[in-house]
N, C-alpha and C positions, 0 to 999 in steps of 0.2 A: 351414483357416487358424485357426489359436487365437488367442482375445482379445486377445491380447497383442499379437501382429504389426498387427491389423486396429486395433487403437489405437496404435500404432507409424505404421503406414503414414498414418492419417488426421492424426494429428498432424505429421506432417513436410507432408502437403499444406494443414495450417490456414500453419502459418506459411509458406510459398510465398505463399499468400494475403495474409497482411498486411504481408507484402514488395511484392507485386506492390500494393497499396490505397497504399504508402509508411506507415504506420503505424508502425512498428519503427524505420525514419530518422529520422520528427518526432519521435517519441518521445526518442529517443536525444541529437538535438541540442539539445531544450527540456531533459533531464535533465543535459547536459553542458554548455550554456549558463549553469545555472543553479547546480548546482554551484560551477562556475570563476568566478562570477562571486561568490559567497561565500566563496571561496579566499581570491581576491585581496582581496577587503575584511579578512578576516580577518588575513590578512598583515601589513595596516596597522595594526591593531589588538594583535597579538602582544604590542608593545613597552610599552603600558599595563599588562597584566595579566599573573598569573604564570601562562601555560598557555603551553604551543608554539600555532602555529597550526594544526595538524591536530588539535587537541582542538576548537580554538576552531570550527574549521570543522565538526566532528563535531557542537557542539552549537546550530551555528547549522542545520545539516541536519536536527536533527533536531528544528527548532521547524517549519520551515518547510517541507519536506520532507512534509510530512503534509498540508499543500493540493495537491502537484502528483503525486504518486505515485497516491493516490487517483483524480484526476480523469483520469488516463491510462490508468490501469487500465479503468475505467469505460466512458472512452471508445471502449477498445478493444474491449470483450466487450458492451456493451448490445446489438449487434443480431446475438450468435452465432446465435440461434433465429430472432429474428422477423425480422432479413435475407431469411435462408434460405428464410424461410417466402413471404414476399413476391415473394422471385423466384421459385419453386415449384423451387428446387433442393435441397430438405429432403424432400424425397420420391423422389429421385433416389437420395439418400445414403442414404436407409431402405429403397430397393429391393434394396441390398445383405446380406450376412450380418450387417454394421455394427449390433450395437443400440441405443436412445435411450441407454441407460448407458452404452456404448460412448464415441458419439459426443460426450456431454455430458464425457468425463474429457478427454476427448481434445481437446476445444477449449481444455478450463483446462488442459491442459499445455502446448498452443501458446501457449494468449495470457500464460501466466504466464514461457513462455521469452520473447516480446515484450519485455516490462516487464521479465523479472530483465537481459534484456542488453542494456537501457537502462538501468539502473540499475549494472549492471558497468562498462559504459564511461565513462557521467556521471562517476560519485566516483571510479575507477582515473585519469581524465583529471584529476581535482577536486588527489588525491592526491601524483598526481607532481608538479603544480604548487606544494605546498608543502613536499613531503619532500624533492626536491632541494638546494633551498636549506639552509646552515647555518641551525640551529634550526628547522629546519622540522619534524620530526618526531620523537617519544622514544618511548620502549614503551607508557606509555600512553595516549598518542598515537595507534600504533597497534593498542591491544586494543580504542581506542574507536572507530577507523574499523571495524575491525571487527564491533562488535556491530553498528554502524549500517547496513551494508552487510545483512549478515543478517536483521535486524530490517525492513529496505526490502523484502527480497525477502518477509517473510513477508507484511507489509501489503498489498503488492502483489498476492500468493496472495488475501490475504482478500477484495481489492473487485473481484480478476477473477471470481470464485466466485458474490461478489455480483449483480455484472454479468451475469454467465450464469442467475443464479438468475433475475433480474427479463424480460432476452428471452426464456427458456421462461415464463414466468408471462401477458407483457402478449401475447406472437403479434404483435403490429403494433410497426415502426420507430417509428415518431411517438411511440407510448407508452411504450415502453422505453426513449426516449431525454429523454422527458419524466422519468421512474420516477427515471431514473439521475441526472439532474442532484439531482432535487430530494430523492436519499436521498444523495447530496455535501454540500447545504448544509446538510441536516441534521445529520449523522455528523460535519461539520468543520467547520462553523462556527456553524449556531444553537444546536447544543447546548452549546456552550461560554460562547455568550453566554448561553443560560437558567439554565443553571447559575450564573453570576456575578450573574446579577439577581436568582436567589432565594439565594445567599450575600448578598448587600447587605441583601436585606428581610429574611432569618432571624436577621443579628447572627453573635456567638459562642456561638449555643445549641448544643441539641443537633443540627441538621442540617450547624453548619460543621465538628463536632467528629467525628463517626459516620456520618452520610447522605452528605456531599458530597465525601469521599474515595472512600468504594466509586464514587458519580455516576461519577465523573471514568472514575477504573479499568475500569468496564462500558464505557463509548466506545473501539472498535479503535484509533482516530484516537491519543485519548487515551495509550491503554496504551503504544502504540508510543514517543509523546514520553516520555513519564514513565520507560521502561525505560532512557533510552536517555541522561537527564540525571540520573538518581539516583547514577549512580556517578562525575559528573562533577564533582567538589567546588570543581577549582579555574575552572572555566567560570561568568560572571556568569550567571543566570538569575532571572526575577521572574515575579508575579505568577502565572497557574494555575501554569504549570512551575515553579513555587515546592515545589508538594505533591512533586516527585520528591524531596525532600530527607526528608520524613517519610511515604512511602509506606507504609499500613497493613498488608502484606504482604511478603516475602521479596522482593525484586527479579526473581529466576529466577521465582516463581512470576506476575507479569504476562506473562508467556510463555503460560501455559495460556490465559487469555485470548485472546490472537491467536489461538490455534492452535484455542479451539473456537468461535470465531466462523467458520473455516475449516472445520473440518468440518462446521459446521451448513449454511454456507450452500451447500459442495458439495454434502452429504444433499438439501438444498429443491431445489438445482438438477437433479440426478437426477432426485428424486420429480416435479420439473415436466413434464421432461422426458420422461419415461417417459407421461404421460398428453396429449402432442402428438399433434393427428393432419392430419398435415400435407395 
């Protein structure tokens, strides 16, 4: 049996798995609750300002959108390893041909299908609710649901990755699930508020002008919002999401961002993984 198939086949039995936990449902209905529930505000909103509502709801997703994606991701993947390890069925799965690299790609393609088709359904359910409607939607309209949609699935890639990286690293539930909370609050919300306390105390020197742009852009959390409201001109935004408007880089290029926080954290998750001994 080649690698291929043996991570084919374990990955179609991860997500049975968090089918059968219900994770993939909750997920779906808290990403399509929330969604539509930004639609419809947005809706109301349309008639104030010059954007359709599917811009308007694109940029309100993607202020807010970066606390709950994150934390669902997380949710799902913190205890791929140390689960495992705890019910001693990580040893079962290693008595196989299956190897740690195998099994560690193979969990972040499940859990990453989890979250992208809760995310497919949330904003496809979010969307029809305002592109049917007259004025509901215009092309760029939708070139912005579009990146947004895209850019969710990669975030999403990056804190399942994460997620897997910290339950091969901690071995115990309690820990990784301790790990995961407290690298959420970190990556989405104290570091945003650290950031804004040392813009307050630094002034208009040189850290608001040269340091606290790149700050910003190094945060996944971050890159994602900034990517995703830089090309939204006619969408009101303030305050941090202010910087997507003079982002000190090419717009395409806060993509490599995402994408090597992704590969690093896959690499660390392997490398964890690879030295389990269950």
């Amino acid at each position: 049996m080649s690698a291929v198939v043996r991570i084919a086949a374990t990955t179609l039995q991860e997500i049975r798995i968090a089918r059968r936990n219900r994770w993939a449902i909750l997920a779906t209905l808290l990403l399509t609750a929330f969604s539509l529930s930004l639609a419809l505000f947005a809706a109301g909103q349309s008639g104030q300002v010059k954007a359709d509502t599917l811009t308007l709801t694109a940029a309100s997703l993607a202020t807010l959108s970066v606390y709950l994606i994150p934390l669902i991701a997380l949710l799902i993947s913190y205890d791929a390893f140390s689960g495992e390890m705890e019910r001693g069925t990580l040893a079962l799965a290693l008595a196989t041909p299956l190897t740690r690299s195998e099994l560690c790609l193979a969990k972040f393609l499940a859990q990453i299908a989890v979250v992208g088709g809760a995310i497919l359904v949330g904003y496809g359910v979010a969307a029809l609710a305002v592109a049917l409607p007259a004025r509901g939607a215009t092309a760029a309209g939708l070139a912005a649901w579009m990146r947004l949609t895209a850019t969710s699935l990669l975030l999403g890639a990056v804190f399942v990755s994460l997620g897997i990286f910290i339950s091969a690293l901690a071995r115990r539930t309690g820990t990784s699930a301790a790990l995961a909370v407290g690298l959420w609050l970190l990556l989405v919300v104290l570091y945003d508020i650290a950031l804004l306390g040392a813009l307050v105390a630094g002034g208009d020197g040189l850290f608001a002008t040269r340091i606290f742009p790149w700050l910003v852009l190094a945060n996944p959390a971050d890159a994602f919002r900034l990517f995703n409201l830089v090309l939204l001109d006619s969408a009101p935004v303030a305050g941090l999401d202010g910087l997507a408007r003079n982002l000190p880089v090419p717009p395409t290029a806060v993509l490599a961002i995402l994408i090597g926080w992704l590969l690093a954290a896959v690499a660390g998750g392997i490398a964890a993984a690879r030295r389990l001994k269950p």
